[in-house]
C-alpha positions in Angstrom: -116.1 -146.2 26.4 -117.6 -149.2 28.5 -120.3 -149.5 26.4 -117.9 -149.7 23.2 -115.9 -152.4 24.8 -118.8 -154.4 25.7 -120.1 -154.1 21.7 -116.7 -155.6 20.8 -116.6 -158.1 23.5 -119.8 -159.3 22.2 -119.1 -159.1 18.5 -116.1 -161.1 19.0 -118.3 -163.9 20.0 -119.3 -165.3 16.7 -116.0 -164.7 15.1 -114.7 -166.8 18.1 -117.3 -170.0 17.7 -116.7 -169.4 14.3 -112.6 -170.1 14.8 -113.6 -173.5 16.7 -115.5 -174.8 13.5 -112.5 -173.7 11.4 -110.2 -175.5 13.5 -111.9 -178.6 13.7 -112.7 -179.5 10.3 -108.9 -178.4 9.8 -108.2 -181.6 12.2 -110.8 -183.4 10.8 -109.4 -183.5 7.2 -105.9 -184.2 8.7 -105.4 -188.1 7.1 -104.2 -190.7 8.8 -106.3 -192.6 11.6 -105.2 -190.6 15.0 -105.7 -194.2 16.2 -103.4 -196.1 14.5 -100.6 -193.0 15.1 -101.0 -193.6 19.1 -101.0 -197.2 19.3 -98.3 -197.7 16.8 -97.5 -201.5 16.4 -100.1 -202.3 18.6 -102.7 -201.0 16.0 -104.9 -204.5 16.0 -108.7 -204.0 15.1 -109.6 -204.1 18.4 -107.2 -202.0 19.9 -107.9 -199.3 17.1 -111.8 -200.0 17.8 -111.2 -199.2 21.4 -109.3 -196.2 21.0 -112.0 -194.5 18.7 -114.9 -195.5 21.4 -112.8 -193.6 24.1 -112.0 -190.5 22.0 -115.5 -190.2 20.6 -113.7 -190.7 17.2 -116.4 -193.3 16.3 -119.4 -190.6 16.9 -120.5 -188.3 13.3 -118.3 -185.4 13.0 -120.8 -183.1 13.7 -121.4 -185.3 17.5 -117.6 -184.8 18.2 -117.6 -181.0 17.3 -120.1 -180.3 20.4 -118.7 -182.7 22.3 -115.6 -180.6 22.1 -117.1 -177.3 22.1 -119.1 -178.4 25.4 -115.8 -179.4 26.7 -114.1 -176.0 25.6 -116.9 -174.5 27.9 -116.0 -176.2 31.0 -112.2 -175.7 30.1 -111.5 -178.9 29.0 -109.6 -179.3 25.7 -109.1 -182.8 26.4 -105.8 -185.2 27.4 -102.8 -185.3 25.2 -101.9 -189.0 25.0 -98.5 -188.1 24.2 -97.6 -186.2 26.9 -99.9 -188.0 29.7 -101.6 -184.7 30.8 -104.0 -181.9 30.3 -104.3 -180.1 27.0 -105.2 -177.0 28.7 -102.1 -177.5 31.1 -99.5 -177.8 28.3 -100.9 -175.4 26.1 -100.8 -172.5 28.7 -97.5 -173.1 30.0 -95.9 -173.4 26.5 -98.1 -170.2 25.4 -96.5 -168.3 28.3 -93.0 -168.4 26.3 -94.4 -167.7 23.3 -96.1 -164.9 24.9 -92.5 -163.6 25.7 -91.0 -164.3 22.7 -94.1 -162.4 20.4 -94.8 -159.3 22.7 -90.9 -158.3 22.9 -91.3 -158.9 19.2 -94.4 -156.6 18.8 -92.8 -154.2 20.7 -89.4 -154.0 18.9 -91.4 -153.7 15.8 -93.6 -151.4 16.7 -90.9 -148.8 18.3 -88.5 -148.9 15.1 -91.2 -149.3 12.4 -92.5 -145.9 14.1 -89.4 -144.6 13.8 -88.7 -145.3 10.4 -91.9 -144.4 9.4 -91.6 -140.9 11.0 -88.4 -140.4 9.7 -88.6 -141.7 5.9 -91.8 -139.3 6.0 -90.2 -136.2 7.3 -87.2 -136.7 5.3 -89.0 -137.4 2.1 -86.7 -137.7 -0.8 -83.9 -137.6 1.0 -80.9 -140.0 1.3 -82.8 -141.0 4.9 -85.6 -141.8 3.1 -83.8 -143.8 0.2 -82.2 -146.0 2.8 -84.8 -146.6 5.1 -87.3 -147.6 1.9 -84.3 -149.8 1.2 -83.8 -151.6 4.5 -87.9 -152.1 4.7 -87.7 -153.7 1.2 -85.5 -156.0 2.4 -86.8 -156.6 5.5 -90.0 -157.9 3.9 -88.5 -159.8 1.0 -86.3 -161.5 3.8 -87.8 -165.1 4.8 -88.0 -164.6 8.9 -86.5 -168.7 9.1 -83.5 -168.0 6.8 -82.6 -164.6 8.8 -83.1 -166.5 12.1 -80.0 -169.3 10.3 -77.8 -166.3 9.1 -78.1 -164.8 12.6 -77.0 -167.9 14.6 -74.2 -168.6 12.1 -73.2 -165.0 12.7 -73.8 -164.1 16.4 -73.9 -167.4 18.2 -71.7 -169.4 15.8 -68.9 -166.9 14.6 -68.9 -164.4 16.9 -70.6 -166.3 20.4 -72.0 -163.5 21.4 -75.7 -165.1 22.0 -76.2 -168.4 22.6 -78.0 -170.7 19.6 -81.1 -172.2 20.7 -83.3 -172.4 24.2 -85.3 -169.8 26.8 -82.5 -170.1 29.5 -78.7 -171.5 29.9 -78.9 -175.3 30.2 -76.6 -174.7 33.6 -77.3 -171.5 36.0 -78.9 -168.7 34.9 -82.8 -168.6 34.7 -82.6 -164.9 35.6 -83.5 -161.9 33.5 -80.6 -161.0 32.2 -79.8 -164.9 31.5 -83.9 -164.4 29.6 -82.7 -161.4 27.5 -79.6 -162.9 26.5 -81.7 -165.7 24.7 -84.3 -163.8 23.5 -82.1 -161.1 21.4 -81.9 -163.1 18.7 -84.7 -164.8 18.2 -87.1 -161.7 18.8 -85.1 -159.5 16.5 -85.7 -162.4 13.3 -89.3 -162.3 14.4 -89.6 -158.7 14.2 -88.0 -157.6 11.2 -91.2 -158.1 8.3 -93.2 -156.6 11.3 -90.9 -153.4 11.5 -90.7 -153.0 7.6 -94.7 -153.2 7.2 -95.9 -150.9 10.6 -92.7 -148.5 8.8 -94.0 -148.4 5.4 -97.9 -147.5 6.5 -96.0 -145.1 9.4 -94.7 -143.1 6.1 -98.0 -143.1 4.2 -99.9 -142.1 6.7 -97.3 -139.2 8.0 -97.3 -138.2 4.7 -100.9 -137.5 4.4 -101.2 -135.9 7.6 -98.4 -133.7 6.9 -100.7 -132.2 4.0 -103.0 -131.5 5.8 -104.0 -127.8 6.5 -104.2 -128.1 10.3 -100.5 -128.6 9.8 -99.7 -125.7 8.2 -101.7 -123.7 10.7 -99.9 -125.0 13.3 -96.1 -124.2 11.9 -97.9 -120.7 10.7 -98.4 -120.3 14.8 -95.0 -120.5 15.2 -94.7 -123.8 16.6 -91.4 -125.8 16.6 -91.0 -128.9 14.0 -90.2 -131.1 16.5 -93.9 -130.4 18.4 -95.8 -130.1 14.9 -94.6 -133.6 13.8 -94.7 -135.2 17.5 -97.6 -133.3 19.1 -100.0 -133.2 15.9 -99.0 -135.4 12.9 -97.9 -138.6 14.5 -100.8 -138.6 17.1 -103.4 -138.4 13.6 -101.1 -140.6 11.7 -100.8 -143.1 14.7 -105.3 -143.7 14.7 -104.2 -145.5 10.7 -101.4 -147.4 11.8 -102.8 -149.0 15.2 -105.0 -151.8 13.2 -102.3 -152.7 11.6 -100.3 -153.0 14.7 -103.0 -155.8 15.9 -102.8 -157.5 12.6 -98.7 -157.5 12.4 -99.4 -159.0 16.5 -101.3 -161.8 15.0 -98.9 -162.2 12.6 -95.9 -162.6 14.7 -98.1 -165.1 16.9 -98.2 -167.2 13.7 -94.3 -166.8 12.6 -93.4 -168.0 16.3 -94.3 -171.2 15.3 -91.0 -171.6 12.5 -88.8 -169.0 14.8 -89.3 -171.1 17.7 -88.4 -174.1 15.7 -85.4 -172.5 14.3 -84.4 -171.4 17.6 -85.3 -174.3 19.8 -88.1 -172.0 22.1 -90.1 -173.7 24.3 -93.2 -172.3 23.3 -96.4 -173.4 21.6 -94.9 -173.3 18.0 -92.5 -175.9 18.9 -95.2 -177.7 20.8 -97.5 -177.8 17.9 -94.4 -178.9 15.2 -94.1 -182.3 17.7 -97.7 -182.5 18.2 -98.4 -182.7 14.4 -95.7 -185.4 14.6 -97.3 -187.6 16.7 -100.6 -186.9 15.6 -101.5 -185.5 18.9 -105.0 -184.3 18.1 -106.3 -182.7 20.6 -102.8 -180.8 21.1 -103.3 -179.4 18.4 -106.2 -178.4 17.8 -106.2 -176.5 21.7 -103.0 -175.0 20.4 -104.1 -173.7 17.3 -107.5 -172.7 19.3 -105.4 -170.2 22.0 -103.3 -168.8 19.0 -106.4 -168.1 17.2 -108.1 -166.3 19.7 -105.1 -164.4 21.1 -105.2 -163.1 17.4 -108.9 -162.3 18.0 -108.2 -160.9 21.1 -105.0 -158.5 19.8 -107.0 -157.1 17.4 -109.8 -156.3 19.7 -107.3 -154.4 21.5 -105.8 -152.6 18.7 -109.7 -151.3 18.2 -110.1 -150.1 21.7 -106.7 -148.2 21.4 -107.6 -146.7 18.4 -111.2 -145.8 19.3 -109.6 -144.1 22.4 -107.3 -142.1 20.0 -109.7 -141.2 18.1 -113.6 -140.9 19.5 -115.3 -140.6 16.4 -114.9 -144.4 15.6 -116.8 -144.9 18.6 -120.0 -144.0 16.6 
């Protein structure tokens, strides 16, 4: 198994050096002069001039590319000028929320797309199967930003029953309960396409299993329903639907970025929406950089769990 890991580890190399050229030439063909957006009216020729020298803007793309990726190496993604400190600083304390915010969502979506998977599959046909398909239809047509506005107008506007935006109350509080109460809403909007794909694949792939003849063997021994379908046909089901668990993870990653705008969270979606505003550069390109390779990374993991499920994808 530790030699498996260490194949992955090493094959995620290249995909992650490849992410950092991706990301650069994505800043790079931003428009604008990054120059002219941080000295504002004091954008003279020789201000602008001395700004480039100092951010290495004035070197050939291909100069400032491994300047950065040196930097990268000695974990330094640079100094945002709008925020008077370390790249790496902001980014990692903002990525902590988000963290929050995107695992509670992975594992909300994870536990009732299961569930609705397994259910829809061993009901087939049946009225629990007509509504789930229904409510995962909807869930996915749904746009995760208008949910998130329907919710607060319903919940923390109508009713007050969460509060609208922010990670913790603005007085007192900063406890767990004070944390959950925040995140309800907020993780439930980012959750919801999530649940309805992991569900839909959860059915598929229970259904196949269920065909199987191992199966039938099994309720021919005179084993209960409840251990057949728990015991044998969700564990074989479960080796399908665990890449797409890593995928949905990087996908919730990337929809934290609106849901944390719509919801005021102080994570690094927010922090990336001001730093495109300002033209903070090197912000953003260490912001998008850390989401990138957290998706990298989840879907190493999703690999490993699967290979453990199942050894044969080991060779």
């Amino acid at each position: 198994m530790a030699s498996y890991i260490a194949k992955r580890l090493i094959a995620a190399i290249p995909v992650l050096l490849g992410l950092t050229v991706i990301v650069f030439v994505i800043m790079a063909m931003i428009p604008g002069d990054p120059a002219t957006a941080i000295l504002g009216a004091y954008a003279t020729p020789d201000n602008v001039a001395r700004i480039n020298r100092e951010l290495g803007l004035d070197k050939p793309l291909w100069q400032q590319y491994f300047i950065w990726l040196s930097n990268i190496a000695h974990g330094d993604l640079g100094r945002s000028y709008t925020l008077n400190r370390p790249v790496l600083d902001e980014v990692l304390e903002r990525f902590g929320a988000t963290l929050i915010l995107a695992g509670t969502s992975l594992v909300l979506c994870s536990i009732l797309g299961l569930l609705a998977g397994i259910v829809s599959a061993v009901r087939q046909f049946g009225w629990t199967d007509r509504i789930v398909t229904l409510l995962v239809l909807v869930g996915i047509s749904t746009p995760s930003f208008w949910l998130g506005l329907i919710l607060i107008l319903l919940f923390a506007v109508k009713v007050k029953l969460f509060p609208v935006s922010g990670m913790y109350a603005i007085y007192g509080g900063g406890d767990l309960p004070d944390l959950l109460h925040h995140l309800a809403l907020p993780a439930f909007t980012l959750a919801i396409v999530a649940t309805g794909v992991i569900a839909r694949l959860t059915r598929t792939s229970m259904l196949e299993v269920l065909r199987q003849d191992y199966i039938r063997t099994a309720r021919a021994k005179g084993l209960t329903e409840r251990r057949v379908i728990y015991r044998h046909a969700f564990k074989a089901a479960l080796v399908a639907v665990i890449p797409v668990i890593g995928i949905q993870a990087g996908f919730v990653l990337g929809g934290a970025v609106y849901i944390e705008t719509v919801f005021q969270w102080p994570g690094i979606g927010s922090m990336l929406v001001k730093a495109i505003s300002t033209r903070d550069l090197l912000l953003v390109q260490g912001g998008v950089l850390v989401v990138a390779a957290s998706y990298v990374l989840f879907n190493l993991a999703a690999d490993v769990a699967q290979s453990m499920i199942d050894p044969r994808l080991r060779r």
